[in-house]
Backbone as CSV, one residue per row, in Angstrom:
resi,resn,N_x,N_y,N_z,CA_x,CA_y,CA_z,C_x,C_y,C_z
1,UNK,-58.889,0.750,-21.989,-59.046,-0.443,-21.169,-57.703,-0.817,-20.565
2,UNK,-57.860,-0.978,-19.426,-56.671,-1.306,-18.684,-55.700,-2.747,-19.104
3,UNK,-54.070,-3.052,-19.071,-53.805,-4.094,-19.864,-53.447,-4.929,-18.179
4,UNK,-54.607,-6.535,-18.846,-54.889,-6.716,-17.631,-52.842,-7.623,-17.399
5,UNK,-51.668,-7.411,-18.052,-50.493,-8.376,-18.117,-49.536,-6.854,-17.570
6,UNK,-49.768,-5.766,-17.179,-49.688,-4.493,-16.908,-48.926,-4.342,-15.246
7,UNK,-47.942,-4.642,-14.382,-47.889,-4.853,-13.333,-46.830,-3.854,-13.017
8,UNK,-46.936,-3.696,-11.241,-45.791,-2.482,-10.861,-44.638,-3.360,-10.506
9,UNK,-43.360,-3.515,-10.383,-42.488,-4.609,-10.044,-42.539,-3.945,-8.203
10,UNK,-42.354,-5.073,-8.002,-41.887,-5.608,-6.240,-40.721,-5.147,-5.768
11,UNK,-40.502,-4.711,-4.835,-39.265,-4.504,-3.900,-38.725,-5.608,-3.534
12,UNK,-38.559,-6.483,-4.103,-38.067,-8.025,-3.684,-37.148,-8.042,-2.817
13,UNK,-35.960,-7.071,-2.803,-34.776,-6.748,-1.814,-34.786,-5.850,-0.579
14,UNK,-36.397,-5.092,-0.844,-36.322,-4.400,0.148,-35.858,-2.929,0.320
15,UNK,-35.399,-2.550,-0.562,-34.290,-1.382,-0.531,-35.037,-0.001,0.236
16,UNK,-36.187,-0.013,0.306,-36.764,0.978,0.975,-37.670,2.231,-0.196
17,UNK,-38.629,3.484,0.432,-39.254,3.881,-0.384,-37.968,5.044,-0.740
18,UNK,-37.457,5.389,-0.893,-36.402,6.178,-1.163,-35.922,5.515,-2.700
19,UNK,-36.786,4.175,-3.064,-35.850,3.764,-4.341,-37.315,3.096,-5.197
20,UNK,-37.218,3.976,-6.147,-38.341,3.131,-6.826,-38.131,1.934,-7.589
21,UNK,-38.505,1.208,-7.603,-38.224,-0.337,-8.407,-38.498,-0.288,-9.720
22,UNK,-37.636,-0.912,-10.758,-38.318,-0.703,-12.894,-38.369,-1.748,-12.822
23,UNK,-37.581,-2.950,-11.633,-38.088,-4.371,-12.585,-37.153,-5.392,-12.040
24,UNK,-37.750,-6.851,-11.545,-36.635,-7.697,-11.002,-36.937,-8.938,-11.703
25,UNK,-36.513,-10.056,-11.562,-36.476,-11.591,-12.270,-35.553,-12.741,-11.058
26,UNK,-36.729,-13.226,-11.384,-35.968,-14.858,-10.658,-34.630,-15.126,-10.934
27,UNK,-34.721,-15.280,-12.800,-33.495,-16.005,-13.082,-33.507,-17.660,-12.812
28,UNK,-34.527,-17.964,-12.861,-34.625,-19.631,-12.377,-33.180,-20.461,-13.172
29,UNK,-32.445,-21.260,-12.247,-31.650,-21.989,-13.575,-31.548,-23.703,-12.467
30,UNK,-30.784,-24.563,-13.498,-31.292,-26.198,-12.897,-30.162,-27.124,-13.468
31,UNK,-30.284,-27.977,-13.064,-29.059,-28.875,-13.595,-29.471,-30.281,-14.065
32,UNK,-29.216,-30.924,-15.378,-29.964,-32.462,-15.591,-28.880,-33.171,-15.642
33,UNK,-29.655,-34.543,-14.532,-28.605,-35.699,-15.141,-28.667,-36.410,-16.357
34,UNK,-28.406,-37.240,-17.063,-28.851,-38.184,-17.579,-28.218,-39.378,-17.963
35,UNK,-28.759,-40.551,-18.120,-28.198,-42.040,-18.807,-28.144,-42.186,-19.744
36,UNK,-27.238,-42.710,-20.400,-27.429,-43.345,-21.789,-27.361,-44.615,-21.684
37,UNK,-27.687,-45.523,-22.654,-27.700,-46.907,-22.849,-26.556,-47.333,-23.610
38,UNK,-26.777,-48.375,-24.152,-25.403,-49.037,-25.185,-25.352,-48.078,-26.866
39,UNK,-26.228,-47.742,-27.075,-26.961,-47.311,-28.331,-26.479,-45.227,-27.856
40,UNK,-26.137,-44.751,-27.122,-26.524,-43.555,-26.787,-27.497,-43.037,-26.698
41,UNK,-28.556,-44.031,-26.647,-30.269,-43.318,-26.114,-30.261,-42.597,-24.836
42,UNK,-30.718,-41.911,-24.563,-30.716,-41.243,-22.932,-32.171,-42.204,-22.415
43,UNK,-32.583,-42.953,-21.524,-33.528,-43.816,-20.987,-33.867,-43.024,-19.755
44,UNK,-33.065,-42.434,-18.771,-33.640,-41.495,-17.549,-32.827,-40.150,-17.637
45,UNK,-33.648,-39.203,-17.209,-32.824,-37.740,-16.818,-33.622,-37.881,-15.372
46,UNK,-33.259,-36.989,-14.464,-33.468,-36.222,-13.242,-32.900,-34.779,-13.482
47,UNK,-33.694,-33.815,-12.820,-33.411,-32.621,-12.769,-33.046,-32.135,-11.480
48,UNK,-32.170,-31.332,-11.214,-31.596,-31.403,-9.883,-31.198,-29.965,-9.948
49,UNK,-31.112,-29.233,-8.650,-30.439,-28.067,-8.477,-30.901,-26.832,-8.672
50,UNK,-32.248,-26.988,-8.833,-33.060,-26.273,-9.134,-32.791,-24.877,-8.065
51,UNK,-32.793,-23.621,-8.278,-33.019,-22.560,-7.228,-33.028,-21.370,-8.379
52,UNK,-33.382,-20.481,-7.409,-33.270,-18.836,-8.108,-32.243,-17.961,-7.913
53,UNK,-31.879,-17.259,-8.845,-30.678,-16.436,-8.160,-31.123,-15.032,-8.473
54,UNK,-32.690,-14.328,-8.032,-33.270,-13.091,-8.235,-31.902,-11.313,-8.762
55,UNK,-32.372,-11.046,-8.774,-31.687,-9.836,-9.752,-33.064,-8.645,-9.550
56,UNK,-32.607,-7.067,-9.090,-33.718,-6.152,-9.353,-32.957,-4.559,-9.501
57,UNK,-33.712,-3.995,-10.242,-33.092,-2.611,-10.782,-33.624,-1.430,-10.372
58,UNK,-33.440,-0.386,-9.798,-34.125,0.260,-8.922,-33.236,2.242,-9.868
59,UNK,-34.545,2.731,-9.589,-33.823,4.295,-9.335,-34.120,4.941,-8.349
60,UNK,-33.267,5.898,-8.165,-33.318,6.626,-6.760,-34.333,7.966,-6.622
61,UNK,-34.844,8.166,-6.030,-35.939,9.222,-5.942,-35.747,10.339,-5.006
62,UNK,-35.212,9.710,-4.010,-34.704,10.764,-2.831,-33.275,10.117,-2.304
63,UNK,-32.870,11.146,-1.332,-31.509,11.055,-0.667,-31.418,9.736,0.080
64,UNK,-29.906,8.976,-0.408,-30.160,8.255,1.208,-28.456,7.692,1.315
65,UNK,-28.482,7.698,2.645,-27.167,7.640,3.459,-26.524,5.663,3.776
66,UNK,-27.265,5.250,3.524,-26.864,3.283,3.029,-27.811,2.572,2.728
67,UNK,-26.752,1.586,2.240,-27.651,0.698,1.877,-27.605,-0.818,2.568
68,UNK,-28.314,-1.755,2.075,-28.632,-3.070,2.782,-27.216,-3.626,3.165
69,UNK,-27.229,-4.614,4.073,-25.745,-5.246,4.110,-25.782,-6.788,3.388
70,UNK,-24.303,-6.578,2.898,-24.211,-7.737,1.816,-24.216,-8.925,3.006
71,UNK,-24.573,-10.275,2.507,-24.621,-11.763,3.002,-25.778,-11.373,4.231
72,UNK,-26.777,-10.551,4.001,-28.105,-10.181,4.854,-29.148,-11.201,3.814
73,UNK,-30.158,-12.075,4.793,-31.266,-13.053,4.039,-32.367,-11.611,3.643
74,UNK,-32.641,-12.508,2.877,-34.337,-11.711,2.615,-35.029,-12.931,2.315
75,UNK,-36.580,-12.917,2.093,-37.505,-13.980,1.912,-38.071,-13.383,0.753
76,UNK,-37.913,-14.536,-0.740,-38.585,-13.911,-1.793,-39.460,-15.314,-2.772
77,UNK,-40.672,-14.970,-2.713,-41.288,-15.966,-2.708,-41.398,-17.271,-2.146
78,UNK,-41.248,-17.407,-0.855,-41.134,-18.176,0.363,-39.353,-18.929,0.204
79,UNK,-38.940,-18.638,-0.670,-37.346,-18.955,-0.434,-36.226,-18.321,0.046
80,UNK,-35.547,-18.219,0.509,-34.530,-17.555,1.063,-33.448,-17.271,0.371
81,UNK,-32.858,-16.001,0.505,-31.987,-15.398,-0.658,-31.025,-14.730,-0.190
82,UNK,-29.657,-15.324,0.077,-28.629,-14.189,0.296,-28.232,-13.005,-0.733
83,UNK,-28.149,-12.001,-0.311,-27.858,-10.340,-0.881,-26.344,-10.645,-1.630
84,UNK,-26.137,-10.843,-2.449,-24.702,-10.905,-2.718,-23.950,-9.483,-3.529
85,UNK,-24.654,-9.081,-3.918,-24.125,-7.653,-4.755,-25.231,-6.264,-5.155
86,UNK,-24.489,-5.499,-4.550,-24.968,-4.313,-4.541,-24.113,-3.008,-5.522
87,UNK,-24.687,-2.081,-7.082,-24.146,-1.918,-7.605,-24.930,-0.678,-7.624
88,UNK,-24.538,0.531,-7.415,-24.637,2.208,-7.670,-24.006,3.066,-8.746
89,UNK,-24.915,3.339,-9.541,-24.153,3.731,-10.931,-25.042,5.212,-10.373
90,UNK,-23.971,6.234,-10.671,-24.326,7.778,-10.933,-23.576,8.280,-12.386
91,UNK,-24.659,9.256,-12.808,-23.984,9.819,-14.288,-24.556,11.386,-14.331
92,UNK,-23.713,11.922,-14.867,-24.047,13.408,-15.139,-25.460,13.425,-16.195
93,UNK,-26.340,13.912,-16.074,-27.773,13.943,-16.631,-28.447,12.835,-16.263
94,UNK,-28.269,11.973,-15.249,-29.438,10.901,-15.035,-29.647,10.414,-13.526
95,UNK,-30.803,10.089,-13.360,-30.699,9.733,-12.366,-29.944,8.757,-11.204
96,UNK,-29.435,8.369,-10.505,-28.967,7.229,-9.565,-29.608,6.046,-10.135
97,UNK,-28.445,5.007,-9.843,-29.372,3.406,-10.144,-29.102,2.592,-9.440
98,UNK,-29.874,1.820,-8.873,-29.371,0.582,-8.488,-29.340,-0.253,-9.255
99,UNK,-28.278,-1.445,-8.974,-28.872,-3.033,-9.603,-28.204,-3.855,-8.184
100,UNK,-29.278,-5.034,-7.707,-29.021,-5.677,-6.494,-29.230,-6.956,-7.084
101,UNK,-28.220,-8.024,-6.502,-28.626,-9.163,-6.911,-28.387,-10.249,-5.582
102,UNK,-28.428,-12.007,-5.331,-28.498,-12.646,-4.725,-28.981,-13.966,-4.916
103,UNK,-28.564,-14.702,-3.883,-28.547,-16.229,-4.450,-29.571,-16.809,-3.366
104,UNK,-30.028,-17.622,-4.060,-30.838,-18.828,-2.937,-30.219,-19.606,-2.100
105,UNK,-30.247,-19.349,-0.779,-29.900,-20.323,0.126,-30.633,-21.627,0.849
106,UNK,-30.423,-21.838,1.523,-31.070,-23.283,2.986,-32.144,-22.553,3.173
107,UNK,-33.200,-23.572,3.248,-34.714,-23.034,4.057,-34.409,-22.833,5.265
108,UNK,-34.802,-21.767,5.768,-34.672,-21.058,7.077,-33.643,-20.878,7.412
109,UNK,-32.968,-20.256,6.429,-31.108,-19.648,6.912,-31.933,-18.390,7.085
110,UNK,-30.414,-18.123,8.052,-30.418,-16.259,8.931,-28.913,-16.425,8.576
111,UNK,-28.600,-15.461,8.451,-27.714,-14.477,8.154,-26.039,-14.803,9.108
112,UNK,-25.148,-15.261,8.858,-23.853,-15.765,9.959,-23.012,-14.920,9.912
113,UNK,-22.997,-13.858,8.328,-21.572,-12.718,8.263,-22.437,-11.899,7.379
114,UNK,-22.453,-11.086,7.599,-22.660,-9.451,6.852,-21.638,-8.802,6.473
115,UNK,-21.807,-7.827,5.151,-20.566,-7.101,5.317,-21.282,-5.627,5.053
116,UNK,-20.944,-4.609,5.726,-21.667,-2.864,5.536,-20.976,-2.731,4.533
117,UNK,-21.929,-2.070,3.392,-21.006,-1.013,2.658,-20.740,0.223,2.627
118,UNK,-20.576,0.465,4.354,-20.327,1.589,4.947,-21.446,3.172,5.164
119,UNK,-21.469,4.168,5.193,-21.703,5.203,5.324,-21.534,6.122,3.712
120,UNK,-22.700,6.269,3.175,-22.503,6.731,1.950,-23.373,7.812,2.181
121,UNK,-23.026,8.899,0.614,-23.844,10.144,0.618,-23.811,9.767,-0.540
122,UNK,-25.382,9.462,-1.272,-25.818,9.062,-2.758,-27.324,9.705,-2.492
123,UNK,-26.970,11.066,-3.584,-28.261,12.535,-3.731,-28.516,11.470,-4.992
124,UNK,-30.413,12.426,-4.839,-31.516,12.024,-5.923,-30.743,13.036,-7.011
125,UNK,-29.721,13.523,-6.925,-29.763,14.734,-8.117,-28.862,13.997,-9.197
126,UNK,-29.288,14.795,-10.479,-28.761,13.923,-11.817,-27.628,14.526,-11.979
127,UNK,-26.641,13.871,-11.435,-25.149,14.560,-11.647,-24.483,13.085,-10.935
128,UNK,-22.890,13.313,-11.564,-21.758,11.929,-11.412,-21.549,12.492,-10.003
129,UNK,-21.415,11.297,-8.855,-21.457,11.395,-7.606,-20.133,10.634,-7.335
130,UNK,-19.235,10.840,-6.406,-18.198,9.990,-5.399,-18.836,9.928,-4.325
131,UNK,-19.786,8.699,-3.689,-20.780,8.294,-2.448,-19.722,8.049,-1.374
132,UNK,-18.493,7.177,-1.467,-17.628,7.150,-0.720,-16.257,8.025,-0.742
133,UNK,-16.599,8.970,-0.940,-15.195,10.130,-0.707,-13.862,9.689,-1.089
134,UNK,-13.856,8.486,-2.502,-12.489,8.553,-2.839,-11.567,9.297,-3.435
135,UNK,-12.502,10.777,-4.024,-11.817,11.807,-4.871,-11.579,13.142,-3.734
136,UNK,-11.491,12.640,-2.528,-11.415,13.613,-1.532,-12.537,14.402,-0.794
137,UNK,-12.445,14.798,-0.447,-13.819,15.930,0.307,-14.646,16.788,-0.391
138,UNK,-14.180,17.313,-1.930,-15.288,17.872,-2.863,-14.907,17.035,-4.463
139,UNK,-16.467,16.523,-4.560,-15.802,15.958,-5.779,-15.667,16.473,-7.289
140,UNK,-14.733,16.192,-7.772,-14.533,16.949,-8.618,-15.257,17.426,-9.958
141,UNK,-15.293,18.612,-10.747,-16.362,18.705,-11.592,-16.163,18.247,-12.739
142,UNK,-14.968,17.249,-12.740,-14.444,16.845,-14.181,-15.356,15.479,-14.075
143,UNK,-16.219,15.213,-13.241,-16.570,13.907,-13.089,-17.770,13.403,-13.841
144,UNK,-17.762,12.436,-14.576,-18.670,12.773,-15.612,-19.538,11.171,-15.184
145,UNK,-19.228,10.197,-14.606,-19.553,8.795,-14.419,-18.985,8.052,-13.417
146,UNK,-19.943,7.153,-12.393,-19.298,6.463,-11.190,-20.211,4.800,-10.985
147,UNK,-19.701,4.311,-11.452,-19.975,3.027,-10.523,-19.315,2.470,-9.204
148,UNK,-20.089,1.938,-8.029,-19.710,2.086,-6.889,-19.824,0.511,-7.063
149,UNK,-19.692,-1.233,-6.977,-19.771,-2.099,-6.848,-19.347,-2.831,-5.580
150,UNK,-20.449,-3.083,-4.611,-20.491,-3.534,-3.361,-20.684,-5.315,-3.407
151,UNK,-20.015,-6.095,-3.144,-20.098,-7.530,-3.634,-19.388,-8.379,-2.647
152,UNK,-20.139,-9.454,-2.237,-19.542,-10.529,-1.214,-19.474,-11.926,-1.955
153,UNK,-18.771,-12.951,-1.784,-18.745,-14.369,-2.456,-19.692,-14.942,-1.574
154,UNK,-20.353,-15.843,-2.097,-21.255,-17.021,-1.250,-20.357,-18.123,-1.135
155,UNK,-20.286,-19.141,-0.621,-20.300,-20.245,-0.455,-21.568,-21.384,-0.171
156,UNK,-21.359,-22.435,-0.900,-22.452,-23.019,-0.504,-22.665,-24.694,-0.349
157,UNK,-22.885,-25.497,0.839,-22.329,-26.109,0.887,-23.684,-27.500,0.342
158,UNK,-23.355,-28.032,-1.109,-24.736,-28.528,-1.693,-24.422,-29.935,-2.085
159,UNK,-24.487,-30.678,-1.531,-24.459,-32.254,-1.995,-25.821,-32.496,-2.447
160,UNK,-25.623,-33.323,-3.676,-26.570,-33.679,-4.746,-27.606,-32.551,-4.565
161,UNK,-26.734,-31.075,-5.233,-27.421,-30.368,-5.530,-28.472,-29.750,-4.553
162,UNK,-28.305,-29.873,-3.692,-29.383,-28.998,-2.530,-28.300,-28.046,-1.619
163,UNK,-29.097,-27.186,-1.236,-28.089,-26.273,0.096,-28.464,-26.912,1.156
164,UNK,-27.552,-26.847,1.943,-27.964,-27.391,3.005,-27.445,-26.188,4.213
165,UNK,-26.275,-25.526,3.516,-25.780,-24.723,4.686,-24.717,-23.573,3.525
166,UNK,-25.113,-22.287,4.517,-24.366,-21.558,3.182,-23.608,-20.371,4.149
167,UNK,-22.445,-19.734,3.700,-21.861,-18.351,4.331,-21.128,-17.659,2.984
168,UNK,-20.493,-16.453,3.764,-19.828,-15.517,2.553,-18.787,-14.822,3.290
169,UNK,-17.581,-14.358,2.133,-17.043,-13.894,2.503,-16.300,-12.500,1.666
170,UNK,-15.632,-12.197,1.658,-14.364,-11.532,0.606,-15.434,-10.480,0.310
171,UNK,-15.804,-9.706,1.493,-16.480,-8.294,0.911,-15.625,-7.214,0.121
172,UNK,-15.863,-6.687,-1.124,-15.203,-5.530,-1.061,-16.125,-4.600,-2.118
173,UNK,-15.267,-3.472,-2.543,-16.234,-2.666,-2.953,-14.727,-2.114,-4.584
174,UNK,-15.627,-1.828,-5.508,-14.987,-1.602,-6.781,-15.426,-0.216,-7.284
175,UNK,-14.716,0.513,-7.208,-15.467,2.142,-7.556,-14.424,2.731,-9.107
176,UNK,-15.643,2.545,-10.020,-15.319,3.008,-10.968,-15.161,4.411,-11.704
177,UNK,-14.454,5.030,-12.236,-14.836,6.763,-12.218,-14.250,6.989,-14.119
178,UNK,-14.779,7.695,-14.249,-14.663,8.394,-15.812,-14.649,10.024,-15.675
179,UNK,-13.988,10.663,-16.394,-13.418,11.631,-15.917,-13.645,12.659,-17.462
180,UNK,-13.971,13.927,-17.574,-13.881,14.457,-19.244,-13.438,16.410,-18.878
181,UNK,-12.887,16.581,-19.363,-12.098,17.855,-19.135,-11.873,18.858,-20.243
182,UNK,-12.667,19.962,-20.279,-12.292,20.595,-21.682,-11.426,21.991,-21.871
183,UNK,-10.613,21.603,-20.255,-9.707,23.158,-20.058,-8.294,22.581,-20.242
184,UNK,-8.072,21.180,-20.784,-7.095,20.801,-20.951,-6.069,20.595,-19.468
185,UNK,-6.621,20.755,-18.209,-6.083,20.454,-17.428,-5.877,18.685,-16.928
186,UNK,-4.664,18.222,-16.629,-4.678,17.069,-16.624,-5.307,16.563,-15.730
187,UNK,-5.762,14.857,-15.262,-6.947,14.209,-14.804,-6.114,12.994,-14.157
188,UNK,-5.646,12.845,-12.672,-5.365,12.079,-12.298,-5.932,11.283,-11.489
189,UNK,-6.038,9.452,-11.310,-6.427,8.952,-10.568,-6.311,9.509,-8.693
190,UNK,-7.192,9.366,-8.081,-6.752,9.061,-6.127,-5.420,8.916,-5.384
191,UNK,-4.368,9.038,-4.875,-3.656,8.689,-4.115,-4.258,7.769,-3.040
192,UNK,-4.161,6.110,-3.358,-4.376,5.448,-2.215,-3.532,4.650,-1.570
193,UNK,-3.781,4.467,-0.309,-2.758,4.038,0.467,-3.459,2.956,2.178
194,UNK,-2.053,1.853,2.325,-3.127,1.383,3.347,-3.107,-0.319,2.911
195,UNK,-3.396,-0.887,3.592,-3.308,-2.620,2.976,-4.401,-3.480,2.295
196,UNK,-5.304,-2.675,2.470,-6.580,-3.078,1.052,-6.672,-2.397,0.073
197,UNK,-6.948,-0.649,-0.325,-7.315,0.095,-1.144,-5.974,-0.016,-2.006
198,UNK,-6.322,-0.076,-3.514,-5.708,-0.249,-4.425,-6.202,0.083,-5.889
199,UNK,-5.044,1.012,-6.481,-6.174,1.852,-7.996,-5.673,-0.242,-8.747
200,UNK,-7.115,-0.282,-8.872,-7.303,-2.221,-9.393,-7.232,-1.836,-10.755
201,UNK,-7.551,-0.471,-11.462,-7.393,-0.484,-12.639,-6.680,1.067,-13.211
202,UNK,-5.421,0.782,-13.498,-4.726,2.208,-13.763,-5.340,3.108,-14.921
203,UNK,-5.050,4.461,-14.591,-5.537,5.171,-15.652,-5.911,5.133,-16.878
204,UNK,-7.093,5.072,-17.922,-6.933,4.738,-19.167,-7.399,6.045,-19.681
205,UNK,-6.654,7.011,-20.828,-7.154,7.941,-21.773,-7.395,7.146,-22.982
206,UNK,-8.634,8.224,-23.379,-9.220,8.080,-24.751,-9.037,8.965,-25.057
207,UNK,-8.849,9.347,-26.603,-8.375,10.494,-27.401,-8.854,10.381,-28.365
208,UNK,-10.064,10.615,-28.726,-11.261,10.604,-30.315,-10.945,11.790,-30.738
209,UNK,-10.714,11.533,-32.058,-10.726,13.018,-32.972,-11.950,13.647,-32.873
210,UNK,-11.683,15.099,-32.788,-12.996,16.125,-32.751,-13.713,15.744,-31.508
211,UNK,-13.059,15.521,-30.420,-13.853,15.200,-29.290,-12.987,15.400,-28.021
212,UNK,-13.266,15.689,-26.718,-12.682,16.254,-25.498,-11.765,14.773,-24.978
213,UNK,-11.171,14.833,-24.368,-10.128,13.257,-23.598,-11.190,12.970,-22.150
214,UNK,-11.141,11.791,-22.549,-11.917,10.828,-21.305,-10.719,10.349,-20.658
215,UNK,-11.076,10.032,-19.286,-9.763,9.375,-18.580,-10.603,8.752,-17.600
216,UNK,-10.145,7.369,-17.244,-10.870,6.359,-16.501,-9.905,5.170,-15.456
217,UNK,-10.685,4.997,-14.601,-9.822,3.992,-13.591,-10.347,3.391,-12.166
218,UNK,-10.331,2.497,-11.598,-10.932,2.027,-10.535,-10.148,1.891,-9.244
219,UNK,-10.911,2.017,-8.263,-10.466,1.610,-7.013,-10.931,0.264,-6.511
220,UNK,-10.075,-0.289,-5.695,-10.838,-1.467,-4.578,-10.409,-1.322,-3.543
221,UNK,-11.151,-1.515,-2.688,-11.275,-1.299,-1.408,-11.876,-3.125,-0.630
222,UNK,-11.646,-2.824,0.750,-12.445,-4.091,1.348,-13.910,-3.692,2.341
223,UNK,-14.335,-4.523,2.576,-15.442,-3.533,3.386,-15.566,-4.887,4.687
224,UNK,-15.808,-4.185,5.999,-15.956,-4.617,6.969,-16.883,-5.828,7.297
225,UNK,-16.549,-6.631,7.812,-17.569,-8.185,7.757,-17.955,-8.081,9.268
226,UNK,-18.762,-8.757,9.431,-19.290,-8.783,11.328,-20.360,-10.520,11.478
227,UNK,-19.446,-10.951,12.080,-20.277,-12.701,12.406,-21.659,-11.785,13.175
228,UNK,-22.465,-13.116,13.138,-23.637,-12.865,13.844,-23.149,-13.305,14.847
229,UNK,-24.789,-12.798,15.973,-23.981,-12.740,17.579,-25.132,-14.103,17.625
């Protein structure tokens, strides 16, 4: 017998059929006032601030060359939701993942700044991927793990707790890499260079007894913003 509490999750973000969806959530959260009296009784609360800040987790099924642009609206359950973070994890034996998240904005906001997170190559195949070519033109086979983190700030402009008007800014992108080597050849971070890209987190080795050396470290980068016309 079929379980009738049994459901497929929603594309809430949109991401396209190239990404199958495991599962998203509101995240509902709210804010209370309240009074007290002479005694510390509380006599009134109001609840205020009420919105969603949705969240959804996706794997990849087939090839695809980008993704959504950050501070882009979507409509999710008749509310409006700026895109605020976009996160691509690849690993050697598993598939691609997404996790996308975003905040509730103003009824009937459109979109004032976007930011691309450029031109990527992220394969359905279960192997550690560099989508944005920071390990050069072939990536390397020491590569064992990558998170790619695409993320814009909101702003929001909310007296007594309502939006009334919202934008974003400070796009950038955080690319994480883990590295494992068992020819004993050494494992160095990227050479980057330029007035945004920066290794944000210097090399770290691990050295477990009876076990191969991990070596790990991040990049940041900025990613391109564009006002609406």
């Amino acid at each position: 017998m079929a379980n009738a509490g049994f459901n497929a999750a929603t594309d809430i973000f949109s991401m396209g059929a190239n990404w199958k969806v495991q599962s998203n959530s509101m995240n509902p959260s709210g804010s209370v006032a309240e009074c007290p009296n002479s005694m510390n009784d509380v006599t009134h609360r109001d609840a205020y601030g009420v919105r969603i800040a949705p969240s959804a987790e996706y794997t990849l099924i087939a090839d695809v060359e980008e993704l959504p642009d950050l501070g882009s609206i979507v409509t999710i359950d008749t509310k409006k939701v700026m895109i605020t973070q976009i996160s691509i994890k690849t690993a050697k034996g598993a598939a691609p993942t997404a996790s996308v998240s975003g905040v509730e904005v103003e009824s009937g906001a459109t979109a004032k700044r976007t930011y691309s997170c450029g031109e990527i190559e992220l394969s359905a195949r279960h192997r550690a991927q560099d989508i944005l070519g920071f390990l050069g033109s072939t990536t390397p086979t020491t590569l064992t793990e990558s998170t790619f983190t695409f993320s814009v700030q909101p702003s929001l402009a909310e007296p007594q707790g309502t939006v009334y008007n919202s934008d974003c800014g400070d796009g950038r992108v955080v690319a994480q890499f883990t590295h494992t080597s068992g020819t004993g050849a050494a494992i160095s971070a990227p050479t980057v260079s330029g007035t945004a890209q920066v290794l944000s987190e210097p090399v770290s080795k691990t050295s477990p007894e009876n076990d191969y050396v991990t070596v790990s470290y991040a990049v940041t980068d900025s990613l391109t913003g564009e006002d609406a016309s």
